[in-house]
N, C-alpha and C positions, 0 to 999 in steps of 0.2 A: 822728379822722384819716380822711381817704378812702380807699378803697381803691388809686390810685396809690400814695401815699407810704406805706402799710403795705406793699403790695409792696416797695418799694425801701427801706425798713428791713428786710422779714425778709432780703431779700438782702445789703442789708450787713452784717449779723447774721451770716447764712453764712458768706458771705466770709469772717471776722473768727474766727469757728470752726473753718473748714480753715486758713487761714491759725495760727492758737494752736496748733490741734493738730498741723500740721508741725511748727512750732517746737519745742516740746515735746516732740517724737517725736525729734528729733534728740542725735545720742550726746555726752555731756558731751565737755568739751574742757578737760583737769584741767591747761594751760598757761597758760587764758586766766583759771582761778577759778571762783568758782559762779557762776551765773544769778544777774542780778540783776532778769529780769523774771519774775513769776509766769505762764506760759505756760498750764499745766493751768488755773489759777484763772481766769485769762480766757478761754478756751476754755469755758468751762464757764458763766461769762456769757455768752457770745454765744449759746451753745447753750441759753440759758434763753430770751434776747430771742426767739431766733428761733422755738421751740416758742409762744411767747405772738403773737408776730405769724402766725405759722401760724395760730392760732386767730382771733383777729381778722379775720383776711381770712376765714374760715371763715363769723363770725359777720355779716361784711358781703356774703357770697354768700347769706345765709338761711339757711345750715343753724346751728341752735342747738348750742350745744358745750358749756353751763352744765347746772345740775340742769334733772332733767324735771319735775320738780313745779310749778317758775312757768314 
């Protein structure tokens, strides 16, 4: 990937992370039943994508992010 469209995945990544985590954060609503979407679980994907595409753009600006040894 180039570094444009790695930019604009980690940020839909983001997005996708605050967006989970409001949802998520918000107070049950014992009228309407349980959740049926996994909010935390996704949140928690997005928050992985986006650590992984943080480093990618990292590793496409030159600075290495893997072991020091190779």
């Amino acid at each position: 990937m180039d570094l444009t469209s790695t930019i604009a995945a980690a940020l839909i990544a983001l997005a996708l992370t605050v967006f989970c985590g409001w949802r998520g954060a918000r107070p049950i609503n014992v009228l309407k039943g349980p959740r049926m979407v996994p909010w935390r679980v996704l949140m928690l994907g997005g928050a992985v994508v986006t650590l992984l595409m943080t480093a990618h753009v990292l590793n496409l600006l030159g600075m290495k992010t893997g072991d020091p040894r190779y």
